[in-house]
N, C-alpha and C positions, 0 to 999 in steps of 0.2 A: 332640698330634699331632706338634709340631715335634720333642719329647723322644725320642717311638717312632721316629721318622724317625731321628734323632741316634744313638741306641742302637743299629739296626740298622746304621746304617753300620760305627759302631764296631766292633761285634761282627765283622761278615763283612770288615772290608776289612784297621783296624790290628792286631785280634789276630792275625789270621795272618801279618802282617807279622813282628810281632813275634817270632810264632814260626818263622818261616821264617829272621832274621836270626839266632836264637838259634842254629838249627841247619848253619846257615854256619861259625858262629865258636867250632863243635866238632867242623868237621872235622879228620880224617877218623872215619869211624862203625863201622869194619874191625876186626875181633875182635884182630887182628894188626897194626894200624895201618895198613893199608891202605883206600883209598878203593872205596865201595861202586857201585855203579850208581847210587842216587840219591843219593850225593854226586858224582856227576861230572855227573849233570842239574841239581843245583841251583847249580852252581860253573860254569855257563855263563855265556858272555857274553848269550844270547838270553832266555835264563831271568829272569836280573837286569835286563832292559830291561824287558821281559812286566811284575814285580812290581814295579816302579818304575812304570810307563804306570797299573797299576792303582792303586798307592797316592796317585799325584797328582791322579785322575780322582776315588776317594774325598773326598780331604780340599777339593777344589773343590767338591765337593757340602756336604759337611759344613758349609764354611767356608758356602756360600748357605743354609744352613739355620738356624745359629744365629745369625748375628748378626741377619737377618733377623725374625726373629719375637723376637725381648730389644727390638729397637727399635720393634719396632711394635706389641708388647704394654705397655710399661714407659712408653713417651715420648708416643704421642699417641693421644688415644682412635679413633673409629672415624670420628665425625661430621669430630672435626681433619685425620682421614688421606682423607678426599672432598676436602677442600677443599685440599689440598698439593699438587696438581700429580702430576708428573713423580715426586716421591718418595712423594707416599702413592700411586700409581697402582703402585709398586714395592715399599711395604710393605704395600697390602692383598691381601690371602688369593689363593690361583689358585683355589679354589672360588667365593670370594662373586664373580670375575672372568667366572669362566665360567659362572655361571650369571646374570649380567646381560647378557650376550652370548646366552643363549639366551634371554629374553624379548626380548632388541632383535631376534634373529631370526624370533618368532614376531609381531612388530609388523608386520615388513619383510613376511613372509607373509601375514597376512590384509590388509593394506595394497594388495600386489600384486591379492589375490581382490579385494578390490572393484573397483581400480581398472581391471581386466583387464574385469568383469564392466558398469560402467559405461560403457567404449568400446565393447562389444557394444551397448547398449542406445543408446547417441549415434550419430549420422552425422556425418560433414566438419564441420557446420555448428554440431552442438555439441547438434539436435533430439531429442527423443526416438521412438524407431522405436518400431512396435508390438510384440507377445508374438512373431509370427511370424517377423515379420523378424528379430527377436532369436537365436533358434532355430536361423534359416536362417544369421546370420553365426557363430553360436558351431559348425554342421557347417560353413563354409567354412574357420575359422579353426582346425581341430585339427592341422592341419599344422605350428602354429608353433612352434615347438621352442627348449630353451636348450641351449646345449655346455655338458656339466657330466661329469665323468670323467675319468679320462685321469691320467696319470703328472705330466706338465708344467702339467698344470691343477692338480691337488690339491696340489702343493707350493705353486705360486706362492700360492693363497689361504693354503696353510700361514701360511708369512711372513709374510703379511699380514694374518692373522687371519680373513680372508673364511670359511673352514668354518664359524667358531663366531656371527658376529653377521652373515653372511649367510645362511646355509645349517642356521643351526642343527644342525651337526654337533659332536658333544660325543668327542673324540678320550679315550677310555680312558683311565684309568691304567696298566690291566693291557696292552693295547697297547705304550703308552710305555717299561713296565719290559723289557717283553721284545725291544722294538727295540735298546735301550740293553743288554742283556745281548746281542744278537744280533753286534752291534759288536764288543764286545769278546770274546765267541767266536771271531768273525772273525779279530780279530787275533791271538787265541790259537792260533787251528788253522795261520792262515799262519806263525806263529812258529817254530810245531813242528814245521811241514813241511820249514820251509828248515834249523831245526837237524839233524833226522834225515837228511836229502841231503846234508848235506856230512858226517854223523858216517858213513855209508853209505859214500859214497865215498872217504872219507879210509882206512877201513879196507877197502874195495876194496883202493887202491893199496899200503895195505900188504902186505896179502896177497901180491898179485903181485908185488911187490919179494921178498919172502920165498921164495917158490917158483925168480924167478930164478934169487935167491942158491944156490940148492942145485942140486944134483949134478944130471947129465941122469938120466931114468926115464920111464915108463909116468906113476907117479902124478905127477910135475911136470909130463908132457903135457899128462895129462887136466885138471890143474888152471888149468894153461894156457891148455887151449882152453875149458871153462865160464867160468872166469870172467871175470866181467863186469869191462871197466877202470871208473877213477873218470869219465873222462869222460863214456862212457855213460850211467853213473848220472844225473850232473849234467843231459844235457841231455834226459833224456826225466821226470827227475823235478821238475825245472824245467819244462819245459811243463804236465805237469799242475798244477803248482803256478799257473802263469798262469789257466791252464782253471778252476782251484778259485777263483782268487781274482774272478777277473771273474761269476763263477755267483755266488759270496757275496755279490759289490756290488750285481747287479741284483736277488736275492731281497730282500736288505734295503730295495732302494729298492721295491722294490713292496707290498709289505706296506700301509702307507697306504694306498696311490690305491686299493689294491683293497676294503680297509676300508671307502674312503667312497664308493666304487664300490656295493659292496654295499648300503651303508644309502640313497643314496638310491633304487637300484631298487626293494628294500621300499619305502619311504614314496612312490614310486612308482607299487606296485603291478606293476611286471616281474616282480619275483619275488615269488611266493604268500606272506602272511604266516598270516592264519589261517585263509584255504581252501587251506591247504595240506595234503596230506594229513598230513604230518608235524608237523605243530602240535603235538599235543596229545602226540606225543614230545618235544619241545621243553620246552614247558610243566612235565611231568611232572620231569626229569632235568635244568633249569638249573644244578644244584649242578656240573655238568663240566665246566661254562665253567672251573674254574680251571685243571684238566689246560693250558693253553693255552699259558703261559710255556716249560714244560718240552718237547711239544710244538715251539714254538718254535725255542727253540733248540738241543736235537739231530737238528730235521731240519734246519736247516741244516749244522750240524756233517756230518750222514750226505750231503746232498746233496754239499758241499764234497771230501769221502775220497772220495766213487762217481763225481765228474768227474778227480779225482788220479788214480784209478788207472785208469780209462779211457782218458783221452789218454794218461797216463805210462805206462801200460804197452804202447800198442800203439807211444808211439813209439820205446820197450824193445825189443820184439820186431824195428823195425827194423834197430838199432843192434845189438842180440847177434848174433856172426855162427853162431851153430846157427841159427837163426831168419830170416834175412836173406835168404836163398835164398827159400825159401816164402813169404816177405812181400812178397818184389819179385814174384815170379808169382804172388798172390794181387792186387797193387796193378793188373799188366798184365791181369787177369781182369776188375779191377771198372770200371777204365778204360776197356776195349772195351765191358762190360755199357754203360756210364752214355754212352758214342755210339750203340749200337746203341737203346736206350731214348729218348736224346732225337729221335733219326733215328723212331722210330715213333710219338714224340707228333708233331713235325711232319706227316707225313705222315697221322694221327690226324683233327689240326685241320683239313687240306686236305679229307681226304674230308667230315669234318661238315659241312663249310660247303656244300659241293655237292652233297649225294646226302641231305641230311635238314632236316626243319624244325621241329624238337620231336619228339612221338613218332612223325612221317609221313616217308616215304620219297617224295622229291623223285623220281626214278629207280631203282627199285627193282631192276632188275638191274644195275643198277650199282654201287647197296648191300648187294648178297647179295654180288657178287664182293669187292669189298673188305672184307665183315668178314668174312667166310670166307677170307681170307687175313690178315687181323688176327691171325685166332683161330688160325690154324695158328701165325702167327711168336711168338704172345705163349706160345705153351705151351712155345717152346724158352727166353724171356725168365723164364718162371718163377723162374727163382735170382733176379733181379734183384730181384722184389715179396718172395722172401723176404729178402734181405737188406736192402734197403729198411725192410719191417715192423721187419723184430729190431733193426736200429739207431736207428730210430725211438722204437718201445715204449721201448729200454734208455738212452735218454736225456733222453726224456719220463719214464718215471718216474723218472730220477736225481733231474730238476730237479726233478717233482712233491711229491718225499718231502721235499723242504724248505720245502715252500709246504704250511700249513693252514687257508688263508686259502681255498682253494679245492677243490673235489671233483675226484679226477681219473680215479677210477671213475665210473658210471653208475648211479644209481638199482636197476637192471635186473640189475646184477653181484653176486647172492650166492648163498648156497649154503645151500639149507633155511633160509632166514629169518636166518641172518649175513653181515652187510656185513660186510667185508674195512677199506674204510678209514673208522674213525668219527672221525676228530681234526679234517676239517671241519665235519661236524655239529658238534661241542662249538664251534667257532668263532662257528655260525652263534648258536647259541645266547647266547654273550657279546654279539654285535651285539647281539641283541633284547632283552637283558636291561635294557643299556643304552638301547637307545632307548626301549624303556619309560616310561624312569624321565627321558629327557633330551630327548624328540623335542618341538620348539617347540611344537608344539599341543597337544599331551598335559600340559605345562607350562600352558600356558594353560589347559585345564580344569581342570589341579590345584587353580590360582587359583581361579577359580570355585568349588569347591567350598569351600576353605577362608572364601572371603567369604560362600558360604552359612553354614557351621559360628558364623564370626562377630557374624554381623547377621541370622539367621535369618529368618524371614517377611518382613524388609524389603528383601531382596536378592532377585531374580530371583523373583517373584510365579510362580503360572499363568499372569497375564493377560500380562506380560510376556515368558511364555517362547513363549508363543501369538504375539504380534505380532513376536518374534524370527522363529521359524521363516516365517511370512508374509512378512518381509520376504528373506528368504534367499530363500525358493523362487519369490519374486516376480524378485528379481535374478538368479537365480541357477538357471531349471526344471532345467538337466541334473543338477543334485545330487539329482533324485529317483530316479533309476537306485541312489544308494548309500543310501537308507533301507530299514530293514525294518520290512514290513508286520506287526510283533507285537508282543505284550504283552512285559513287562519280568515274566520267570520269576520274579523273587526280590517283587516285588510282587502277582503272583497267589498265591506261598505263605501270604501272608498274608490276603488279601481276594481273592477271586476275582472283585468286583465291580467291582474297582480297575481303569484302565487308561492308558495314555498315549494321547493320541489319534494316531491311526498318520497321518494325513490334513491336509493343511490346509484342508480343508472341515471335518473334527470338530471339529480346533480353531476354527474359526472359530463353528458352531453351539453349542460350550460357553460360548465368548466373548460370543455375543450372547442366546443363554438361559442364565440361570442354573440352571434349574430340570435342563438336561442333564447338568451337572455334579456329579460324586459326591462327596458330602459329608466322604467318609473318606477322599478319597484323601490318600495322603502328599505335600508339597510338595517334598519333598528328592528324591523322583521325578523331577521335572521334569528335572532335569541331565542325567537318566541318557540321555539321548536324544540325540546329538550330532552333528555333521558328522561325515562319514568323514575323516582324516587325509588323504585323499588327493584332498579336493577343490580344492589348489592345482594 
């Protein structure tokens, strides 16, 4: 793994290096010895910063990669590298790391359920309440709630580890690569923004030096009066260039929190996993989850260019004087709109509050008068909702088209059975993939099963799995709302006789006669039957 790792770096970061330097130091490339376009883009100063930033960030990984695993494959075995502290805690594996952080978090979990389950069932005094009472504090108590989400939440537990051996949150690889390519995207596209503004305006200013210099005419007028000085250039390409770059910082910082936003609503249950309608689209098409990286990083790329040339060009439009005129009385249009508009939300809020109380009218001709004079002033305000909407919509989906972390269409939004945007679906799809295969409790049955595999009939009996669920439903009645009342399909293809007992009265009369009990049933049955994921 460390070798594939090592080779990939190589491959994408110092061959191109290599080749890049080779193509430096044969300029120029000009049929005539003259210097081409992309010898004068790659003979930049910004250019050569760019492939420097990238080759150093390379071989920083590189360098963590190999020394790393020669010393912790070659010098101490596995058992020596537990017991080293500080450095075997630094030369063992991030897989065997994180996946002992997701059994400590699936400890911390069922730990919590009893222990939540058991204050239900004690009073003050430490007594045991009855069935009822129990019941009655677990409807008192669903109000209690933890803060878990949020931008400032999910980093801090970052740092600290808290997602993976708190929360059982297992953070992607495929994530991670494309945060870390999202980055340096970033820095690529702010590179390239600031070299083209001043290559833009430096040949602005020449031009118009060049026109000066020449004779009066018609065509030095007109050339004159089009074109744009450098300064202009500079300062509306430069704001959008601010605009680009602050959209870039917040989309990359949000990508996480909304990642683990998302997986705890699933585990959850906020958001539908398998009654969801779309499940079984899910299910069917997981191989999309890869589209995701790619995805990734040229919607931010697209978000970053569609805020540049938004702010930058309308603050263009100010600055050009053909343009200047109609922008200053389009500015004094939208000015008086956004007075006249907040003058009729105020006056809005006045009337609501005294002439209505939900849907009933407090004074009813006094609420006919005034929305009937609402409705006349908003029909002249109309520009305002459209311009409102269209600025809206075209900045929402700027930002949206760089976020596929979330849907910014509606379920509701297609046309003859195609959705327009699929690249959150395939997101969704990678979460679930993942938790699958990494979610603490699902971890914990894997256990299980495999200690079935290994000790067979001496591991989790019938009679055992019988006094398990008794004791659950005994602690714990509300987790009877997540059991189903059926047979286990792939157990009646075989024996139709076969069954799990759906009840814990069945179970308990197979438990106490033997004679109720099917002779054929399969014992490796038994497992299939489990708490819902969501009964923490």
């Amino acid at each position: 793994k460390a070798l594939i790792s090592s080779c990939a770096v190589v491959l994408f970061s110092i061959v191109p290096y290599i080749l890049i330097a080779d193509y430096k130091d044969h300029i120029p490339h000009g049929e005539y010895g003259e210097h081409t376009d992309l010898d004068q883009l790659v003979d930049t100063k910004w250019i050569s910063i760019a492939i420097n930033i990238f080759l150093a960030f390379s071989l920083f990984i590189l360098l963590g990669i190999i020394p790393k695993h020669l010393i912790s494959n070659i010098t101490f075995d596995h058992d020596e590298r537990q017991r080293r502290g500080l450095v075997g805690n630094w030369l063992m594996s991030d897989d065997v790391k994180r996946s002992a952080g997701t059994k400590v978090a699936a400890t911390r979990k069922i730990n919590t359920i009893i222990q939540n389950a058991s204050e239900l069932h004690s009073d003050d005094e430490h007594e045991v309440v009855g069935f009822d009472n129990a019941m009655k504090r677990f409807v008192m108590h669903t109000d209690r709630l933890e803060d878990a989400g949020g931008i400032i939440w999910t980093w801090k537990h970052c740092f600290r580890s808290g997602l993976l051996r708190e929360h059982g949150v297992w953070i992607h690889n495929r994530l991670i690569v494309g945060q870390v390519t999202q980055v340096m995207v970033y820095i690529f596209v702010i590179t390239v923004l600031i070299y083209d503004t001043e290559l833009v305006a430096n040949e602005a200013d020449t031009t118009i030096a060049h026109f000066v210099a020449e004779e009066p005419g018609k065509l030095r007028s007109l050339a004159l009066l089009y074109a744009p000085s450098g300064w202009m250039i500079r300062r509306s390409f430069y704001t959008g260039i601010g605009f680009a770059a602050g959209i870039g910082a917040v989309i990359i910082m949000i990508y996480l929190p909304s990642t683990v936003c998302t997986i705890l609503k699933l585990r959850a249950g906020l958001l539908p996993s398998m009654y969801d309608e779309n499940f079984a689209k899910y299910r069917y098409s997981a191989d999309t989850a890869c589209y995701n990286i790619g995805n990734m990083v040229f919607g931010l790329a697209g978000s970053q260019f569609l805020f540049f040339l938004f702010f930058g060009g309308l603050v263009f439009l100010f600055l050009w004087p053909i343009t200047k005129t109609r922008m200053m009385n389009f500015l004094a249009w939208f000015t008086a709109l956004m007075l006249t508009i907040l003058l009729k939300f105020a006056l809005t809020r006045i009337f609501r509050k005294k002439f209505y109380t939900s849907f009933y009218r407090q004074h009813p001709r006094a609420a006919n008068f005034s929305a009937l004079a609402l409705e006349c002033w908003h029909i002249g305000l109309g520009g305002g909702v459209l311009v409102g909407r269209l600025t809206q919509f075209l900045l929402a989906s700027a930002f949206w088209i760089g976020r596929v972390d979330v849907s910014f269409l509606c379920d509701d939004v297609h046309a003859f059975g195609y959705r327009f945007d699929t690249a959150p679906t395939n997101y969704r799809k990678d979460i679930l993939v993942h938790d699958a295969h990494r979610h603490p409790l699902i971890d914990r049955l894997g256990t299980m099963y495999l200690m079935r595999v290994k000790h067979g009939s001496r591991f989790c009996t019938n009679a055992g799995c019988a006094w398990r669920r008794v004791f659950v439903q005994a602690l714990m009645p509300w987790l009877l709302k997540y059991r189903r009342q059926s047979e286990i399909s792939s157990n009646n293809e075989r024996n139709s006789s076969s069954s799990i007992p759906a009840s814990v009265e069945e179970a308990m009369e197979e438990l106490m006669d033997p004679s109720l009990s099917s002779t054929n049933k399969d014992p490796t049955l038994v497992l299939c039957v489990e708490d819902d994921p969501r009964d923490e």
